[in-house]
C-alpha positions as semicolon CSV with decimal commas, in nm:
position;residue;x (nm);y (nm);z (nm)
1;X;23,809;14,628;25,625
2;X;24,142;14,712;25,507
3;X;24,420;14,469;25,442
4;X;24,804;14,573;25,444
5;X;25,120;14,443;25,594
6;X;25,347;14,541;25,854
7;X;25,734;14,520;25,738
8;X;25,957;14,535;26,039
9;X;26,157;14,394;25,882
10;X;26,291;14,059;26,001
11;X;26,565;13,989;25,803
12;X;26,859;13,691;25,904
13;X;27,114;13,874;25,992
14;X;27,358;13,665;25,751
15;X;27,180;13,732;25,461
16;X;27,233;13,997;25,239
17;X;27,120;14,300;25,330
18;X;27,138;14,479;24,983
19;X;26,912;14,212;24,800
20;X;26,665;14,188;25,148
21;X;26,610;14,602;25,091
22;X;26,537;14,543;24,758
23;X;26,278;14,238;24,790
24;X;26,116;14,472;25,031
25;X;26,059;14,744;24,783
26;X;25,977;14,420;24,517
27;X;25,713;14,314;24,770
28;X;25,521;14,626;24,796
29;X;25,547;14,686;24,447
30;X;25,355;14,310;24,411
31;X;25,122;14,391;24,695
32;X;24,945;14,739;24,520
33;X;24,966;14,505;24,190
34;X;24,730;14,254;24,406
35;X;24,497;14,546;24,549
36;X;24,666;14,563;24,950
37;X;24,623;14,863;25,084
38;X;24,871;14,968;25,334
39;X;25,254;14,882;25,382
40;X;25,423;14,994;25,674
41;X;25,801;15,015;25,677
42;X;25,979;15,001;26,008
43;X;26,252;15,198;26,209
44;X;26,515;14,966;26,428
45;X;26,903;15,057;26,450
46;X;27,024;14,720;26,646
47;X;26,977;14,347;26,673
48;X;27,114;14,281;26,277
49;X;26,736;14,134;26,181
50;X;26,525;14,488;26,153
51;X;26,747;14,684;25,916
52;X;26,528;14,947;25,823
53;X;26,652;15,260;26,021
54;X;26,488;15,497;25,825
55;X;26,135;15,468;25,727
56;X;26,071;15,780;25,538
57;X;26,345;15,693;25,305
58;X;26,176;15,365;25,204
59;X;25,840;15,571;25,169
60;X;25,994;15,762;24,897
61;X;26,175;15,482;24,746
62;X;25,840;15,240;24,712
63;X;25,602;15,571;24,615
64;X;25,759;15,623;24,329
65;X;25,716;15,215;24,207
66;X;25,362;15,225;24,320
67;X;25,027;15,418;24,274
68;X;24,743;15,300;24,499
69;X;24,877;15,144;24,806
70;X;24,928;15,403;25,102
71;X;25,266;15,400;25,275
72;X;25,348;15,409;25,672
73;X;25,600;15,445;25,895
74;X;25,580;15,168;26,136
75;X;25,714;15,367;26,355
76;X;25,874;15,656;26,354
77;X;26,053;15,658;26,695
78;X;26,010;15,983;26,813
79;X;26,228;16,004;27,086
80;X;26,544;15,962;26,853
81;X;26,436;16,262;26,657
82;X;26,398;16,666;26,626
83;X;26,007;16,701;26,652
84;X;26,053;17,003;26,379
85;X;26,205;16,750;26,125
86;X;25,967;16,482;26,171
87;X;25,721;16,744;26,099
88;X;25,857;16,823;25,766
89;X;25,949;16,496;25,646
90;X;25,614;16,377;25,691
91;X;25,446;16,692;25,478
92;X;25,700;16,627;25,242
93;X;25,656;16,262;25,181
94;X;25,244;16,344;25,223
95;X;25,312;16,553;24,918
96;X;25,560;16,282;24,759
97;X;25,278;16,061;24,775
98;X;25,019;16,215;24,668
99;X;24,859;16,216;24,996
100;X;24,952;15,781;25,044
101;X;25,126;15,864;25,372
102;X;25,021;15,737;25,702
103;X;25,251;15,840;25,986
104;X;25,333;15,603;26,270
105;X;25,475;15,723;26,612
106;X;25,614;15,499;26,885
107;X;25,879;15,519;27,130
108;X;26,117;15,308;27,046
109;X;26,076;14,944;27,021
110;X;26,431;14,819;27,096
111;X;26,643;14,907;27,442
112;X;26,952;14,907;27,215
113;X;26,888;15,133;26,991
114;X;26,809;15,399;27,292
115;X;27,105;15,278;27,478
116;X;27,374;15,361;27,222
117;X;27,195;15,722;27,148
118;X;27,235;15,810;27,542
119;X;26,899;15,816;27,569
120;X;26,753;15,640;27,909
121;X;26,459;15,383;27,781
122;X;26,228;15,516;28,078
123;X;26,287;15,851;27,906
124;X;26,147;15,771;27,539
125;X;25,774;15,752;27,643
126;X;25,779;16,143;27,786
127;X;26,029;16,254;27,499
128;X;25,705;16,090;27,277
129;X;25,462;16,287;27,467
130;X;25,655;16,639;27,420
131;X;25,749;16,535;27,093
132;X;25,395;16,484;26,948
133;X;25,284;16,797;27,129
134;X;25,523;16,991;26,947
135;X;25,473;16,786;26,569
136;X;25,085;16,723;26,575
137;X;25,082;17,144;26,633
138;X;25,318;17,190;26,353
139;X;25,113;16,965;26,119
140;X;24,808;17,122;26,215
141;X;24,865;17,490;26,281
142;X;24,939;17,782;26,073
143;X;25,086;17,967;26,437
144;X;25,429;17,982;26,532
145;X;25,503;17,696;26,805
146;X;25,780;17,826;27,061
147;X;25,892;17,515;27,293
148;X;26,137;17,411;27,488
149;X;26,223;17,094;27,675
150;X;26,494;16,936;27,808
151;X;26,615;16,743;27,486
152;X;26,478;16,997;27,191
153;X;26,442;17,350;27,176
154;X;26,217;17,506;26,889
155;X;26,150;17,889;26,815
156;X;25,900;18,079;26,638
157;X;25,872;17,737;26,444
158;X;25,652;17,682;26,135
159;X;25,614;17,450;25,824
160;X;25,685;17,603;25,484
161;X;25,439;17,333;25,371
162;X;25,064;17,245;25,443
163;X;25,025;16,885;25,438
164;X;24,910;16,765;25,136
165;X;24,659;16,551;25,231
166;X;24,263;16,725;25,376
167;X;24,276;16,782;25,597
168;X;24,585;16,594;25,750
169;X;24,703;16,226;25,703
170;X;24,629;15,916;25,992
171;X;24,857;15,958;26,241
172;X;24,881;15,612;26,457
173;X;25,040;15,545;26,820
174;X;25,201;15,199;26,823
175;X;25,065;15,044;27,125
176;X;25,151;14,676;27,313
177;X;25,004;14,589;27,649
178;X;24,999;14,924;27,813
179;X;24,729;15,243;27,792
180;X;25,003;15,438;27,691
181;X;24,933;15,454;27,327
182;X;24,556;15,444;27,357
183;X;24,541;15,768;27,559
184;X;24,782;15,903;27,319
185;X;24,551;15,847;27,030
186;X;24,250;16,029;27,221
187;X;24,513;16,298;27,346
188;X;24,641;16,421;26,987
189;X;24,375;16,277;26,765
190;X;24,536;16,017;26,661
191;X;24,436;15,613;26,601
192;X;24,617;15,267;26,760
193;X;24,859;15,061;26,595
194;X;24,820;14,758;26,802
195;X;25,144;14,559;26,803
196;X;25,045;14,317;27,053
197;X;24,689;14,217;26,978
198;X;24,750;13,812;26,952
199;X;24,972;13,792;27,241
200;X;24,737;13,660;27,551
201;X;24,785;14,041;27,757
202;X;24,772;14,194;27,426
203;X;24,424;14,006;27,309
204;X;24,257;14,087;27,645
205;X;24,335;14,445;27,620
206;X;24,165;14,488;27,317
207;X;23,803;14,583;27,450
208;X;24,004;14,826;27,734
209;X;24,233;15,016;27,465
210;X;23,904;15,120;27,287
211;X;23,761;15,232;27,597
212;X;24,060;15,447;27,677
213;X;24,125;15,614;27,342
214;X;23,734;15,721;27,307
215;X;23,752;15,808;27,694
216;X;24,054;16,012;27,592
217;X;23,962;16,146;27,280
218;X;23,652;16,282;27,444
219;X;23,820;16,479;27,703
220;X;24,042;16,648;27,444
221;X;23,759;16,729;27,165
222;X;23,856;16,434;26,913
223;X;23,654;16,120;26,804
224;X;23,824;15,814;26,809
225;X;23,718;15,654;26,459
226;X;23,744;15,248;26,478
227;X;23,759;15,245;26,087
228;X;24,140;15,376;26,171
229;X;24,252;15,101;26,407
230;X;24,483;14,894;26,271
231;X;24,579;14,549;26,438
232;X;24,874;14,337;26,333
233;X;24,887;13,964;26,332
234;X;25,161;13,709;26,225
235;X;24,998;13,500;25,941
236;X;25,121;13,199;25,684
237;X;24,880;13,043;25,510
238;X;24,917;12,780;25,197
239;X;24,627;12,578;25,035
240;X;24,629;12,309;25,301
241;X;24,731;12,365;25,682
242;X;25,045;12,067;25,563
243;X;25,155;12,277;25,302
244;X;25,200;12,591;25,539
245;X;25,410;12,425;25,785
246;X;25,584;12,287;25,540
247;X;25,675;12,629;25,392
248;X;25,781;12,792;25,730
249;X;26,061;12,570;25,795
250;X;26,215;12,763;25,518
251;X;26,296;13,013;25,775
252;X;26,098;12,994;26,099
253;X;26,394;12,868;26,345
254;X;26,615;13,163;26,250
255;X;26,314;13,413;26,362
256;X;26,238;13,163;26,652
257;X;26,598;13,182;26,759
258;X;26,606;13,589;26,721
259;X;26,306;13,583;26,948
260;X;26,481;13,395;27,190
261;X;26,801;13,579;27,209
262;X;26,772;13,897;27,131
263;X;26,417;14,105;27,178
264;X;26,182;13,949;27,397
265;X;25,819;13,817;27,277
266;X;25,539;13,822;27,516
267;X;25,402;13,489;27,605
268;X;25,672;13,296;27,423
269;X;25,714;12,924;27,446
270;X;25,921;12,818;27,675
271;X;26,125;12,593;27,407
272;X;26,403;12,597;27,195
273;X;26,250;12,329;26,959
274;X;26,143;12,474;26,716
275;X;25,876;12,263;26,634
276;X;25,735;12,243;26,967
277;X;25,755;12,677;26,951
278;X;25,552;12,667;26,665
279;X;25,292;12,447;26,742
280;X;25,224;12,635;27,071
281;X;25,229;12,985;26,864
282;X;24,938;12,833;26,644
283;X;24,773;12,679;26,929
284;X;24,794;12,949;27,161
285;X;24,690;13,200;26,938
286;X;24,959;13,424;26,861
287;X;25,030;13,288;26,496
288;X;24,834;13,150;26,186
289;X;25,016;12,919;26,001
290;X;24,754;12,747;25,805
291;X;24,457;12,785;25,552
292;X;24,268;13,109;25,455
293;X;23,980;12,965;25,690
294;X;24,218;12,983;25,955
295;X;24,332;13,330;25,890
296;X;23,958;13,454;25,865
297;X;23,895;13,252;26,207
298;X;24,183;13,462;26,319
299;X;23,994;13,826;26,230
300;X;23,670;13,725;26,373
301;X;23,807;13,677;26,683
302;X;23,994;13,966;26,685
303;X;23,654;14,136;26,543
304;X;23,457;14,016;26,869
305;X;23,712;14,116;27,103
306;X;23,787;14,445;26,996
307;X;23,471;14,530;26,952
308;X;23,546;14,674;26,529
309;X;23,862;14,798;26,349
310;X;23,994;14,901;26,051
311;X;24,282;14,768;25,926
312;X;24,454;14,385;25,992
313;X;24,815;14,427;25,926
314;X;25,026;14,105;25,880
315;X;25,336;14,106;26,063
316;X;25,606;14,055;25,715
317;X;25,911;13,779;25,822
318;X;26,082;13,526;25,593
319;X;25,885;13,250;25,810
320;X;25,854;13,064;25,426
321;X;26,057;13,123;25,076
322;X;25,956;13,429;24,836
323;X;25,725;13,263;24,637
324;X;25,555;13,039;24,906
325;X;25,541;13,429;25,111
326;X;25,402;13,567;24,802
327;X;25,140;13,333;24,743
328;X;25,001;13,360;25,149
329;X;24,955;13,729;25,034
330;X;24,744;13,587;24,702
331;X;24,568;13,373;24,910
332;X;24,495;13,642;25,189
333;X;24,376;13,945;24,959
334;X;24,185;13,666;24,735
335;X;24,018;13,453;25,004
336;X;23,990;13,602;25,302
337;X;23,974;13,996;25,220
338;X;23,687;13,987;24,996
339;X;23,465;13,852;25,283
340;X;23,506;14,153;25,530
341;X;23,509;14,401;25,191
342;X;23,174;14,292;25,061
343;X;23,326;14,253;24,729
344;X;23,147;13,891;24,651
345;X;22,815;13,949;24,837
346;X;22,695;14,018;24,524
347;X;22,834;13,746;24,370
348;X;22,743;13,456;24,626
349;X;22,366;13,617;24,671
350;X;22,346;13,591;24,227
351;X;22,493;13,241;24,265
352;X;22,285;13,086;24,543
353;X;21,936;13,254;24,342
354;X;22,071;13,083;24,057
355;X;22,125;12,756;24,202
356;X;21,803;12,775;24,422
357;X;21,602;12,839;24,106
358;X;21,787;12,574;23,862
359;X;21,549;12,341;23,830
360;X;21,200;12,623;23,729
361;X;21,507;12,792;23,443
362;X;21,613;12,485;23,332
363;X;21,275;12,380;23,293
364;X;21,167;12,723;23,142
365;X;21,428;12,677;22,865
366;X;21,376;12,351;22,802
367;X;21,004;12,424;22,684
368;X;21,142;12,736;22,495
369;X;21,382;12,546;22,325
370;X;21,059;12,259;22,241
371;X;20,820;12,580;22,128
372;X;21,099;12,678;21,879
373;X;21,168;12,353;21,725
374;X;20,750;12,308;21,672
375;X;20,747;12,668;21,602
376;X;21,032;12,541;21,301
377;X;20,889;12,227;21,210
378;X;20,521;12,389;21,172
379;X;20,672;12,659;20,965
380;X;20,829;12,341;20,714
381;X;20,538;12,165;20,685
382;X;20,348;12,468;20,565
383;X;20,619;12,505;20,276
384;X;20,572;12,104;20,228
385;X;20,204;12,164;20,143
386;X;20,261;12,485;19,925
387;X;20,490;12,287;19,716
């Protein structure tokens, strides 16, 4: 299993913005350091918090400060975009990479942002539809694509470049609640992003998105590969479950209050305490704030329900300070990652042989170490009686 994080980002809105870019770019920088494997940058243009409006830009930006860690857009909203363009930016930045690129497609995740491009939010899920038609054949194809819709237009249209990665990189349909991105996946061999996995509708779909994407991918000669899935979860986690809660009132109310007032969360408490909001995220479900044991709790259920995936993404806020966030991620890719990796099941199997069998090598050296001392004291009292 693959570890990464999912950068939105949320960001207080008062705060600013020049030094929040730059701690994002710090982070992933730290995160390929620590061995993560994906970060996902995000695409908003409303609401003050999620100021990333331009994923691909922040690709290039945190390629060239890293060298291990792949890179996604989380998501490119497609309906905002000329499918041709997308196309090309994403070849480009597969070859800026080196082939780290994952590409993320969604709709749109904010009414506002559609709203002040003209664009009607019942229209962005067929705009998607079209638009990946027209983008996955681009990446894919060496033939011209000539297309036409009501919103884009392209002719005799072709890449200059083939994608740098064999034979192309993931591409990943954000999903929530709904089918939609599921049969999307199967439709353009693709994999799921799921947004919405912790929420209560967004757990129980779990087992039913799988079905759908392999029903889907079937039908349209792809295999829908679990090892792609990627789930994202909001974790904290400190040494002790005190210490975590005490870290997220560094800046949980804030993300509690943009929650309430400006984009919607499925299944939230119906609270403005903040305390009381918490407490029912944790207990509910939604939200780890706690220990790594509680985090790993978190991915087993997730495991069972879904039935296998590939990737758990933690959803990246400013829930706790810098350091306190930076030290959940330390205690996430050294505590919890390394038992879904099989990293130390070498390591625990030597150490519980070596334990079991303590007392018989203890023992064994014990009557090596009295065979060399006679072995020594022999040897002296033959060179007593020479003398």
């Amino acid at each position: 299993m693959r570890f990464g994080i999912f950068q939105a980002p949320f960001h207080a809105h008062w705060k600013n913005p020049t030094v929040q870019l730059q701690r994002d770019l710090d982070l992933c920088e730290w995160l390929d350091h620590l061995g993560f494997d994906e970060y996902w940058f995000g695409e908003h243009h409303s609401g003050g918090w999620e100021i990333i409006t331009s994923p691909d830009l922040m690709i290039a930006a945190a390629s060239q400060r890293t060298s291990r860690i792949k890179l996604g857009t989380g998501v490119v909203s497609v309906p905002y975009h000329t499918p041709f363009q997308v196309a090309e930016r994403m070849v480009l930045l597969d070859h800026l990479t080196k082939g780290r690129v994952m590409f993320g497609v969604g709709p749109g995740a904010l009414p506002s942002d559609a709203y002040m491009m003209g664009i009607d939010p019942t229209e962005t899920r067929p705009r998607m539809e079209q638009a990946l038609e027209a983008i996955c054949h681009l990446l894919r194809s060496d033939e011209p694509l000539t297309m036409e819709t009501d919103w884009f237009k392209l002719r005799e249209a072709r890449l200059q470049l083939s994608p740098y990665s064999d034979p192309l990189f993931d591409i990943c349909m954000a999903t929530t609640v709904s089918p939609n991105g599921p049969r999307s996946a199967g439709r353009f061999g693709g994999a799921v992003l799921s947004m919405s996995a912790t929420t209560d509708a967004g757990f129980q779909a779990l087992g039913t998105h799988w079905d759908i994407w392999n029903m889907k991918a079937a039908e349209h000669g792809h295999t829908a590969d679990r090892s792609k899935w990627r789930i994202v979860a909001p974790v904290h986690i400190a040494e002790t479950t005190e210490q975590a809660f005490q870290d997220v009132e560094h800046g949980i109310e804030p993300w509690v209050r943009y929650f309430r007032e400006v984009v919607a969360l499925p299944g939230a408490p119906d609270t403005d305490d903040r305390d009381e909001f918490v407490r029912a995220m944790v207990d509910g479900g939604f939200a780890v704030i706690g220990t790594p044991d509680d985090a790993a709790a978190l991915v087993d259920r997730l495991w069972e329900q879904s039935g296998g995936f590939g990737a758990l993404l933690v959803f990246g806020n400013d829930w706790a300070s810098p350091a306190a966030t930076r030290r959940s991620y330390e205690l996430l890719i050294e505590e919890v990652a390394p038992r879904y990796q099989g990293s130390i099941r070498r390591r625990t199997s030597s150490h519980a042989w070596t334990a079991a069998n303590r007392e018989e090598f203890l023992g064994r050296a014990a009557v090596a170490g009295q065979e060399a001392r006679e072995r020594h004291e022999a040897e002296m009292e033959a060179k007593r009686q020479q003398q």
